[in-house]
GUTI-874294 format. One record per residue (C-alpha): x, z negated, y negated; residue in three letters. Coordinates in steps of 0.2 Angstrom, whole numbers, plus 5000, padded with zeros to 4 digits. Example, Ala and Ser with C-alpha at 12.3 -4.5 7.8 and 13.67 -1.06 7.14 Angstrom:
<sites>
506249615022ALA506849645005SER
</sites>
This chain:
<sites>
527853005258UNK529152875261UNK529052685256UNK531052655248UNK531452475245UNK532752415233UNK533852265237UNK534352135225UNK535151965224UNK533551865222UNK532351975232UNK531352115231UNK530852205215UNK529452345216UNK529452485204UNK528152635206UNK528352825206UNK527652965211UNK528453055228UNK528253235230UNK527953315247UNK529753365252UNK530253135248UNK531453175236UNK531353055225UNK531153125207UNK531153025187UNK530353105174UNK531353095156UNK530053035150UNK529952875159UNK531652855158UNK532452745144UNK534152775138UNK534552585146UNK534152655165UNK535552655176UNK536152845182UNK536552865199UNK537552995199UNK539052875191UNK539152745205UNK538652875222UNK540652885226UNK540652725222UNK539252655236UNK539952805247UNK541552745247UNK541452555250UNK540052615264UNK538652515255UNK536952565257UNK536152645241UNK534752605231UNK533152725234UNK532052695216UNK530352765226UNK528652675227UNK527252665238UNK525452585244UNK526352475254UNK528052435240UNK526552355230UNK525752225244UNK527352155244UNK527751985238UNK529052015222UNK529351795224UNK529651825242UNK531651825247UNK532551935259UNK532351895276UNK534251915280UNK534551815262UNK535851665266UNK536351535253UNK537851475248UNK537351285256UNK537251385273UNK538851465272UNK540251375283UNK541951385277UNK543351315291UNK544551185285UNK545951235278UNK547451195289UNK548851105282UNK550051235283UNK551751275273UNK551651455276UNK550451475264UNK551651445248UNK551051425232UNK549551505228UNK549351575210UNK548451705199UNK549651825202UNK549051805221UNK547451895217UNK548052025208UNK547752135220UNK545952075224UNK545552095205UNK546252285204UNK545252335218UNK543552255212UNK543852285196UNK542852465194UNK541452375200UNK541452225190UNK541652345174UNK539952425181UNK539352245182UNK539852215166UNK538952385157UNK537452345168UNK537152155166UNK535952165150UNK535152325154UNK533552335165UNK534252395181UNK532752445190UNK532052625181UNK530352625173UNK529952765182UNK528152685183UNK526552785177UNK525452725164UNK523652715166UNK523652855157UNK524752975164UNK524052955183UNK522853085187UNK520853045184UNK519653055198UNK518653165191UNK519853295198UNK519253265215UNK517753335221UNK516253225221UNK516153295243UNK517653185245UNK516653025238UNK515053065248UNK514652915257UNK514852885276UNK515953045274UNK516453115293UNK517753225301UNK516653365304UNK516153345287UNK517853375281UNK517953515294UNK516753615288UNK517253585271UNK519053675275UNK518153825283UNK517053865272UNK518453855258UNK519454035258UNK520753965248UNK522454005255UNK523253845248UNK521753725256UNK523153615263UNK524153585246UNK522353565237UNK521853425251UNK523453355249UNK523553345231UNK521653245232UNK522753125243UNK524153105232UNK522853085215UNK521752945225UNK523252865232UNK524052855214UNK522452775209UNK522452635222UNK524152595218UNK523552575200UNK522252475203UNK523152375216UNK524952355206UNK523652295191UNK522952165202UNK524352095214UNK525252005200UNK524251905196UNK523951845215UNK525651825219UNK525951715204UNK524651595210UNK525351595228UNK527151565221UNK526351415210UNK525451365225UNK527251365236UNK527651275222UNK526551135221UNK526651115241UNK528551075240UNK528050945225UNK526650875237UNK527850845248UNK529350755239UNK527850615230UNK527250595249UNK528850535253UNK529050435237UNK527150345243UNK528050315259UNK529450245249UNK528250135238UNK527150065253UNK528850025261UNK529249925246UNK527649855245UNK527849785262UNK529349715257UNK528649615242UNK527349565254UNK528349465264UNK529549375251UNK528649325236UNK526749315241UNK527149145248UNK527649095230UNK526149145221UNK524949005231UNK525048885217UNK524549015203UNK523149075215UNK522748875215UNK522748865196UNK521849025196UNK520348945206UNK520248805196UNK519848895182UNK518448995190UNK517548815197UNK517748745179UNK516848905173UNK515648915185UNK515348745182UNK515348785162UNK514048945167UNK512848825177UNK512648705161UNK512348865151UNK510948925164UNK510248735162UNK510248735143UNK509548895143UNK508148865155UNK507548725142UNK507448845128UNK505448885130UNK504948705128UNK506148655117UNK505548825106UNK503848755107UNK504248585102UNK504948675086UNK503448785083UNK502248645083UNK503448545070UNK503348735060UNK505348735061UNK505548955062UNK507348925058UNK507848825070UNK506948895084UNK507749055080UNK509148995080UNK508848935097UNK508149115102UNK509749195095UNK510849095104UNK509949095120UNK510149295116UNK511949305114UNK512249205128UNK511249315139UNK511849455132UNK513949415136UNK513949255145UNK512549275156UNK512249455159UNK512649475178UNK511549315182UNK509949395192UNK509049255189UNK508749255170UNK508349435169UNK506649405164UNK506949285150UNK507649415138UNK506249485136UNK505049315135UNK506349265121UNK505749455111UNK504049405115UNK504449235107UNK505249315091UNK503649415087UNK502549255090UNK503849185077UNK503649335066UNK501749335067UNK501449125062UNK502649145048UNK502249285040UNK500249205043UNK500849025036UNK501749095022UNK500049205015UNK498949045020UNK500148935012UNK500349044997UNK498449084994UNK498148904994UNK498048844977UNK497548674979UNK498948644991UNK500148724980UNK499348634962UNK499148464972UNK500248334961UNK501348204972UNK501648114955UNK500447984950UNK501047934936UNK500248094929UNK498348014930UNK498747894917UNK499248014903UNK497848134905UNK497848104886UNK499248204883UNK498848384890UNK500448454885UNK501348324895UNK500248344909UNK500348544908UNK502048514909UNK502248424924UNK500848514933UNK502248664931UNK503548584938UNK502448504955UNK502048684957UNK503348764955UNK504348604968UNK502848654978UNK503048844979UNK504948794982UNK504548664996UNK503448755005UNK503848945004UNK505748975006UNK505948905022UNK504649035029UNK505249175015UNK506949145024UNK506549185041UNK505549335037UNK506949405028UNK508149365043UNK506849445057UNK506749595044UNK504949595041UNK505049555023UNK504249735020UNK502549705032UNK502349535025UNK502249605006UNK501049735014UNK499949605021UNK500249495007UNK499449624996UNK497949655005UNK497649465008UNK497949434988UNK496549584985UNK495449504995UNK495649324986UNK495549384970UNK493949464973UNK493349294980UNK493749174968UNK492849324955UNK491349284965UNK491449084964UNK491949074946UNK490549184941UNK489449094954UNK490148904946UNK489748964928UNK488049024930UNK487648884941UNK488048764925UNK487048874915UNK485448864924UNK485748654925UNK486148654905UNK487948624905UNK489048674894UNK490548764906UNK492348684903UNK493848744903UNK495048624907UNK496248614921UNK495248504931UNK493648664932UNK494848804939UNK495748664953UNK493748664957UNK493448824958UNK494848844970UNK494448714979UNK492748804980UNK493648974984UNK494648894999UNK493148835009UNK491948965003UNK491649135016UNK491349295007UNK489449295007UNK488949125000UNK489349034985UNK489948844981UNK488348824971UNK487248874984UNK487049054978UNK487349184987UNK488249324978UNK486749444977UNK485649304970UNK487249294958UNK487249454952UNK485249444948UNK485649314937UNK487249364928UNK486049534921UNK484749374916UNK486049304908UNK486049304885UNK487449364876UNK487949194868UNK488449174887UNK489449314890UNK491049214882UNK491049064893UNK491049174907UNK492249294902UNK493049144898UNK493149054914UNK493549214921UNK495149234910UNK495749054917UNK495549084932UNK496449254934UNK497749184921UNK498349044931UNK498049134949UNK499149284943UNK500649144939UNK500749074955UNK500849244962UNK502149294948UNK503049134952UNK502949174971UNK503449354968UNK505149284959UNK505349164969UNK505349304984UNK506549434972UNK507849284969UNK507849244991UNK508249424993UNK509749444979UNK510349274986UNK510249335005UNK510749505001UNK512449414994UNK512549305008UNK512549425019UNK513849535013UNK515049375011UNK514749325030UNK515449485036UNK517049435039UNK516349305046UNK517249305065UNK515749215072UNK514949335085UNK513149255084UNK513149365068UNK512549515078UNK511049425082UNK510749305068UNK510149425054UNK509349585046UNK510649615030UNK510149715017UNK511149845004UNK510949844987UNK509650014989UNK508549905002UNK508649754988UNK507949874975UNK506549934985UNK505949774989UNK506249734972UNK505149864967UNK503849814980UNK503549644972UNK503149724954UNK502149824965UNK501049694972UNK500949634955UNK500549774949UNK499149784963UNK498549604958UNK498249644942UNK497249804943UNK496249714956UNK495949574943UNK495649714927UNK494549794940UNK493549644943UNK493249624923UNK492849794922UNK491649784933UNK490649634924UNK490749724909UNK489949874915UNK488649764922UNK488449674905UNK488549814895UNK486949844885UNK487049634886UNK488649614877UNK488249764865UNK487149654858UNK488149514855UNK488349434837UNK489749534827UNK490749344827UNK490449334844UNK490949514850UNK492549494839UNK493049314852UNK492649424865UNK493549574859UNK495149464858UNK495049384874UNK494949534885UNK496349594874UNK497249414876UNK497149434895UNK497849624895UNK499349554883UNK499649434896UNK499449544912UNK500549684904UNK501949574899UNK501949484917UNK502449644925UNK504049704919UNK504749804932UNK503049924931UNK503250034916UNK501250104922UNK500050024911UNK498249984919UNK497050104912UNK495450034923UNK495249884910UNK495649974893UNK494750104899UNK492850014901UNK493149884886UNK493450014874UNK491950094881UNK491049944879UNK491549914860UNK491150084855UNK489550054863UNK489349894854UNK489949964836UNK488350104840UNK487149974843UNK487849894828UNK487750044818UNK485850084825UNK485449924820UNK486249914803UNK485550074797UNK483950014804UNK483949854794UNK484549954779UNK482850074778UNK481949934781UNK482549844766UNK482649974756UNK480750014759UNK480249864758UNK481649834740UNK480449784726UNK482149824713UNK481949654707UNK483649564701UNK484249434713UNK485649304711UNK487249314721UNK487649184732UNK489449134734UNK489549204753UNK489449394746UNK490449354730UNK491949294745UNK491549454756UNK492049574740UNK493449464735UNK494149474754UNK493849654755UNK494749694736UNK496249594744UNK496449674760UNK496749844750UNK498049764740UNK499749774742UNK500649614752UNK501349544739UNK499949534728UNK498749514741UNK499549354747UNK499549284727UNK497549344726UNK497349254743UNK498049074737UNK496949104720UNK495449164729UNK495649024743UNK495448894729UNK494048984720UNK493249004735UNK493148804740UNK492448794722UNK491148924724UNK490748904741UNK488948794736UNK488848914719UNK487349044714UNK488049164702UNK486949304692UNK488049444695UNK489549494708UNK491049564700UNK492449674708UNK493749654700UNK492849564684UNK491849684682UNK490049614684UNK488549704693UNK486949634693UNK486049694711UNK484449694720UNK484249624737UNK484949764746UNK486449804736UNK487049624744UNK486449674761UNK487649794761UNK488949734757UNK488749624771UNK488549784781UNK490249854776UNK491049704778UNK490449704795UNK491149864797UNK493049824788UNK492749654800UNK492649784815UNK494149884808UNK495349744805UNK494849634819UNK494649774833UNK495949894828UNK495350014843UNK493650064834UNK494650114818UNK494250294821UNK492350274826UNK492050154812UNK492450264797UNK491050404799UNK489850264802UNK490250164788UNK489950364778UNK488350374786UNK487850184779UNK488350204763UNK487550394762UNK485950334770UNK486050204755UNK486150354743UNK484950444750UNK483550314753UNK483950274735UNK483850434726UNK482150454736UNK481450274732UNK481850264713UNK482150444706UNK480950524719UNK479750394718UNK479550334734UNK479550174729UNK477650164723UNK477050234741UNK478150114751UNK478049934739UNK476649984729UNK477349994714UNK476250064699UNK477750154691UNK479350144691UNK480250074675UNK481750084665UNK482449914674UNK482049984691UNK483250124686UNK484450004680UNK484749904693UNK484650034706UNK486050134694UNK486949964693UNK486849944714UNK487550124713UNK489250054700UNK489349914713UNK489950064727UNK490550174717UNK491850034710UNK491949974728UNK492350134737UNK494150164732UNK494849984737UNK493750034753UNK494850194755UNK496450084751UNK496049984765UNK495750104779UNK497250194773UNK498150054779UNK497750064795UNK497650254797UNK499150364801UNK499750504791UNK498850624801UNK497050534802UNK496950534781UNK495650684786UNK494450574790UNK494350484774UNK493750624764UNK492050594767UNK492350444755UNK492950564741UNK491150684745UNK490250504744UNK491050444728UNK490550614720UNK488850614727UNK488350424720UNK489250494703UNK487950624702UNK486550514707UNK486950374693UNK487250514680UNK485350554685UNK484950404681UNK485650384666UNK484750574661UNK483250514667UNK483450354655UNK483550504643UNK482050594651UNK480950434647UNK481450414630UNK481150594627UNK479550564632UNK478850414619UNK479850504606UNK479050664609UNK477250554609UNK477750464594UNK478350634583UNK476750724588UNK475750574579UNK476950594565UNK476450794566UNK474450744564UNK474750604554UNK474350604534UNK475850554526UNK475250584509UNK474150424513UNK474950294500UNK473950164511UNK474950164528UNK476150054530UNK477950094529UNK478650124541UNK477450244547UNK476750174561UNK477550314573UNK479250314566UNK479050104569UNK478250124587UNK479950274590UNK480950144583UNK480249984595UNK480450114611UNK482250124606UNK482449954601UNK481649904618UNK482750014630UNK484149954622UNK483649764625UNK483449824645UNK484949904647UNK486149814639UNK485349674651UNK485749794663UNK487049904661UNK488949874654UNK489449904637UNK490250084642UNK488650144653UNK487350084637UNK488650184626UNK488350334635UNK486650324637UNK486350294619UNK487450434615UNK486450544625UNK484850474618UNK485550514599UNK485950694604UNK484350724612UNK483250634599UNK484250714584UNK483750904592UNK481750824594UNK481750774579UNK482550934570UNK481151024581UNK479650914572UNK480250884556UNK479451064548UNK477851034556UNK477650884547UNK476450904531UNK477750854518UNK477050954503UNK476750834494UNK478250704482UNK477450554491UNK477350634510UNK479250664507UNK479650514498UNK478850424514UNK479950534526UNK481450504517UNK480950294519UNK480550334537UNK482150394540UNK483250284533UNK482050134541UNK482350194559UNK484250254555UNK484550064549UNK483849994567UNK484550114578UNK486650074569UNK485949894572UNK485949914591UNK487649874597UNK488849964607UNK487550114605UNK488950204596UNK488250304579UNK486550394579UNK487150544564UNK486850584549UNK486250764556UNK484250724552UNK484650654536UNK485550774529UNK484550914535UNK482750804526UNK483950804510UNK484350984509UNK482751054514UNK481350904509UNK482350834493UNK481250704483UNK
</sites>
């Protein structure tokens, strides 16, 4: 194998083929492209001009070479040393015809320069990774490591094969082809960075002479102009003193910071001593920050920020929390009209509200410029809990305290400034009367109903005027955060630096959040105070359940009055407090059942104890039915019927009447037909007046008036009445006025209806029909009276005609009329007297028309077992007859007894 090189103008190129043993080198067509340049033209050529041919071979060694490196023999033009040229006349004049000849004899060979100059002159006789032979064609022996010679040796002489030489040769050229691979693939990549690295020495070089060239003009700038910059090094000195002087004022001034900050905190200026702390700050932070010496002030100056942050926010809940200071009045001018209240109410506003102004903005200002505006409503909250939950205790304590001495509790102004008074110097266990808080609540379950409203009451103030100061601190705390939150967005562009330190600034997301935390803490306030309320009501209960209906009613519309006034002072909260609603209407249900025990109670015992006597009407019930009937009429009329009644009413007020009318209709009633009306109007009094027992009122008032029914039905038509009064019998006026009592509902129940209507929804109407069943049950029980009217006279006639039957009526001697026709006559005569007493004209009407029918059929039914054989017994019939027929058409608005029994005497007893 031989190792050609082929020679170039710029150095060395390596190409890579494959030499066979006998180094003839050989191309194979196809690594030859049709841009390779053929030998064969140019030999003669190279022959010729005895130049040394090119030899396109490559080898192990071709590749280690350096492609970059130049020919060692390579001169360049620079070295070349052409002699002068003499200044001769022999040369002539030289022209392009004078290298004619030069151009004819090169000219072959430019023409080749000329084919080959944009062709690859070097053949790609190279082999591709793919066409050099694998390794796996050599035996795995020859890879054996540690291999040795007599390895090898033995190897050939155990191998019979005749051609063992080529064979080992062949393993030769196949691994050597592979190292050239492998190394070819590799050395470019190294030779370029040694050409790079040539590269960069030769730059190295040329910018270490520019240095030297630099420090030489360096020098030389040394030594002419340094002398003339003296005087700006002078002025430059100057300046430094002047600061230095300027930065050991600063380091005075800021030493003096901690006692000048705590001459601030005593005087309670938080503004300006954080101003002071800020300015320190900055001053450390840019002006100061290499000064060794003031390293541990910074964080003394943090240290005093959170001292700051800890007395304001502690001031500004003591100071708001403290009513007396906030409600005390520097005017006093105001003492001298206390006769006018709403003068003075006035200006006890405005003092409050220059109080809350005065006092609470400076400190709201620095918490919102520290950033703790969020803690401080947090601690704010709890410490407004907790003080509501006292002054609960000392009011309570203060009103039963003037109970026990016999006072009557006020409620002016003057009380509830002492009952803060009280609450600011009280501690949670004992009491401004002297009570502590257990002995308190022993006495508050002592205390009557009568004294459940001033303490509710006093309650109501105090909570009412506590909860605005807090609302007026709570808007007084939103309008400081709008008003900072625009501040700070108009300060930034603002060029003073002390900004980065002065304040915390807030986006309009931050302001609604806090925003939202105010009406929060209101919120909170107020629950806590409804929470407070509840709890006395639970505690008072079964006390206030038995509180007059009036007084219930004041009660009722306090409570209500206070949770108006809590709802409507927190906007921003759409949640309603359930706590209070919750346990008052739990406690007026349980007042309208106590009321409801009690009035069905009362009822049975008046109707037991009922002796069905006619009573007159005092003006108080004759006004209840007159308010009730207008309440179920329409507005209009209602408000007419009003003004009328109104006057009537001042008229009447002193007046007895015989009879209560509805409507002018008159009813005469006994005792307990006007007790309840007096009971349902305590019921429609419950309705109109405390809407929320609507519902629970209306099957109530159905059981009052069906236990009136019934009672009734089983005292009069059951007779009850002769176990429970002792009444011998019951009469005909007993049934009228207990029929009369019934009119009075029935005629009473529809305007009833009519005015629960009115305050039902369409859906509730349901609940009403227990009305309709009542009306037809107290229908059916006054038409059983009115057949029992019947039932009664049935009876005397019955008596009277079976005297007529036994009686001798062919006796000229007995009077006429006979004396059971005159005694049938008088019964009639004398029920008719009763009820028309008694009963309207319409109701006698159709007693009496009953009464006819049944006497008419009685007396058909007796008539033939009289003993009318005789002219005389039926000339005395006939008499009779005509005699009672006379009265009876007398009676008026009986209606017409008939002609049926007289015309059945004529046809069948003729005289």
């Amino acid at each position: 194998m031989s190792l050609p090189i082929q020679k170039s103008g710029t150095g060395t190129s390596l190409d890579t083929t494959t030499t066979t043993t006998n180094s003839t080198p050989t191309t194979s067509s196809n690594n030859s492209s049709p841009s390779s340049l053929t030998r064969s033209s140019s030999q003669l050529l190279f022959e010729k001009n005895n130049y040394e041919p090119f030899i396109f071979a490559q080898s192990l060694t071709s590749v280690c070479l350096d492609p970059m490196t130049p020919i060692p023999n390579e001169w360049e033009p620079a070295d070349l040393q052409v002699p002068p040229l003499p200044n001769s006349s022999s040369l002539g004049s030289i022209n392009l015809n004078s290298f004619q000849n030069y151009l004819n004899k090169i000219s072959p060979v430019y023409k080749i320069y000329n084919s080959n100059k944009n062709r690859e002159l070097i053949p790609t006789n190279k082999k591709t990774q793919e066409e050099i032979i694998s390794l796996d064609n050599v035996p795995e022996f020859f890879f054996k490591k540690n291999l040795t010679k007599s390895e090898i040796l033995n190897y050939a002489n155990s191998d019979p094969s005749p051609i063992l030489f080529q064979k080992l040769e062949h393993y030769s050229t196949i691994i050597e082809e592979n190292i050239v691979g492998h190394v070819r693939d590799k050395s470019l990549a190294f030779f370029s960075a040694m050409s790079e690295l040539k590269q960069f020495r030769q730059e190295l070089i040329l910018l270490s002479k520019h240095v030297k060239n630099s420090d030489h003009l360096l020098d030389v700038i040394d030594d002419t102009v340094i002398n003339s910059l003296k005087i700006t090094q002078l002025h430059l000195q100057k300046n430094r003193i002047q600061e230095t002087i300027d930065r050991l004022q600063l380091i005075s001034d800021v030493k003096q910071t901690q006692p000048t900050l705590q001459l601030l905190l005593s005087k309670g200026d938080y503004m300006g001593a954080l101003d002071l702390i800020y300015s320190t700050k900055y001053a450390l932070e840019f002006d100061l920050c290499q000064t060794s010496c003031l390293k541990n002030l910074s964080p003394q100056l943090i240290e005093m920020i959170s001292l700051i942050e800890k007395m304001s926010i502690a001031d500004f809940i003591k100071i708001a929390l403290n009513d007396d200071l906030l409600l005390q009045n520097d005017n006093p001018d105001n003492n001298d009209n206390s006769n006018d209240s709403n003068n003075t109410d006035n200006n006890n506003n405005n003092s409050l509200e220059q109080n809350i102004e005065d006092m609470l903005i400076p400190l709201i200002r620095v918490i919102l410029r520290i950033g703790k505006i969020e803690i401080t409503l947090e601690q704010f909250r709890d410490s407004c809990i907790q003080s509501i939950k006292q002054l609960f205790k000392t009011v309570v304590s203060n009103v039963i305290y003037d109970i026990d001495q016999g006072k009557i509790p006020s409620f002016s102004s003057s009380v509830y400034r002492n009952s803060i008074n009280n609450n600011n110097r009280n501690n949670n266990n004992n009491t401004s009367s002297g009570y502590s808080w257990v002995e308190c609540k022993s006495k508050l379950i002592k205390l009557s109903p009568t004294d459940s409203l001033p303490l509710f009451k006093a309650i109501d103030m105090a909570f009412r005027s506590k909860f605005k100061i807090l609302s007026k601190i709570m808007n007084l705390i939103i309008n400081e955060i709008s008003t900072d939150s625009n501040s700070s967005n108009n300060s930034n562009n603002n060029n003073n630096n002390n900004n980065i330190f002065i304040q915390h600034t807030l986006d309009s997301t931050q302001v609604q959040v806090l925003q939202h935390s105010c009406n929060s803490l209101l919120y909170s306030i107020n629950e806590t105070m409804q929470e407070r309320i509840s709890s006395l009501i639970k505690a008072r209960a079964e006390i206030n359940s038995k509180m007059a209906l009036t007084d219930f009613v004041c009660f009722y519309n306090q409570i209500k009055s206070f949770l108006d006034f809590s709802e409507s002072s927190t906007p921003g909260v759409k949640r309603k407090s359930i706590i209070l609603r919750s346990t008052f209407l739990s406690q007026a249900k349980l007042f309208l059942d106590i009321l409801h025990k009690n009035r069905l109670s009362s009822l049975s015992l008046l109707l037991e104890n009922e002796d069905w006597i006619q009573v007159q009407v005092v003006s108080e019930f004759q006004n209840i039915v007159n308010h009730l009937v207008n309440l179920s009429l329409d507005h209009e009329e209602n408000e007419s019927n009003n003004s009328n009644n109104e006057e009537q009413q001042q008229q009447q007020d002193n007046n007895i009447l015989e009879e209560i009318c509805i409507s002018g209709e008159p009813f005469k009633v006994v005792n307990t037909g006007l007790m309840l009306i007096k009971f349902i109007n305590d019921y429609t009094t419950c309705i109109e007046q405390l809407p929320s027992l609507t519902i629970d009122s209306i099957p109530k008032l159905i059981e009052l008036l069906h236990t009136f029914n019934q009672m009734t039905y089983q005292l009069v038509l059951g007779a009850g009445a002769r176990q429970t009064m002792k009444l011998k019998t019951i009469t005909s006026k007993h049934l009228g006025l207990a029929s009369q009592c019934l009119s009075l509902v029935i005629k009473f129940i529809p305007y009833l209806k009519t005015f629960l209507t009115k305050r039902l929804e369409s859906k509730q109407y349901p609940l009403l029909n227990g009305l309709d069943k009542l009306l037809q049950d107290y229908t059916s029980h006054r038409q059983e009276i009115f057949t029992k009217f019947v039932v009664i006279i049935k009876e005397r006639c019955t008596h009277q005609l079976k005297l007529m039957v036994v009686t001798d009526l062919k006796n000229d001697s007995l009077p006429i009329p006979t004396p059971p026709i005159a005694a049938l006559v008088k019964d009639l005569s004398t029920l008719h007297k009763l009820l028309a007493g008694i009963l309207s004209s319409e109701q006698v009407f159709k007693v009496f028309t009953n009464v006819y029918f049944m006497f008419n059929g009685l007396f058909l039914e007796y008539v033939d077992r009289f003993d009318l054989s005789s002219k005389s017994a039926k000339r005395r019939i006939h008499n009779d007859i005509a005699h009672m027929l006379a009265n009876l058409r007398k009676l008026p608005n009986c209606g017409e007894p008939g002609n049926q029994i007289e015309e059945y005497i004529n046809q069948h007893y003729p005289i």
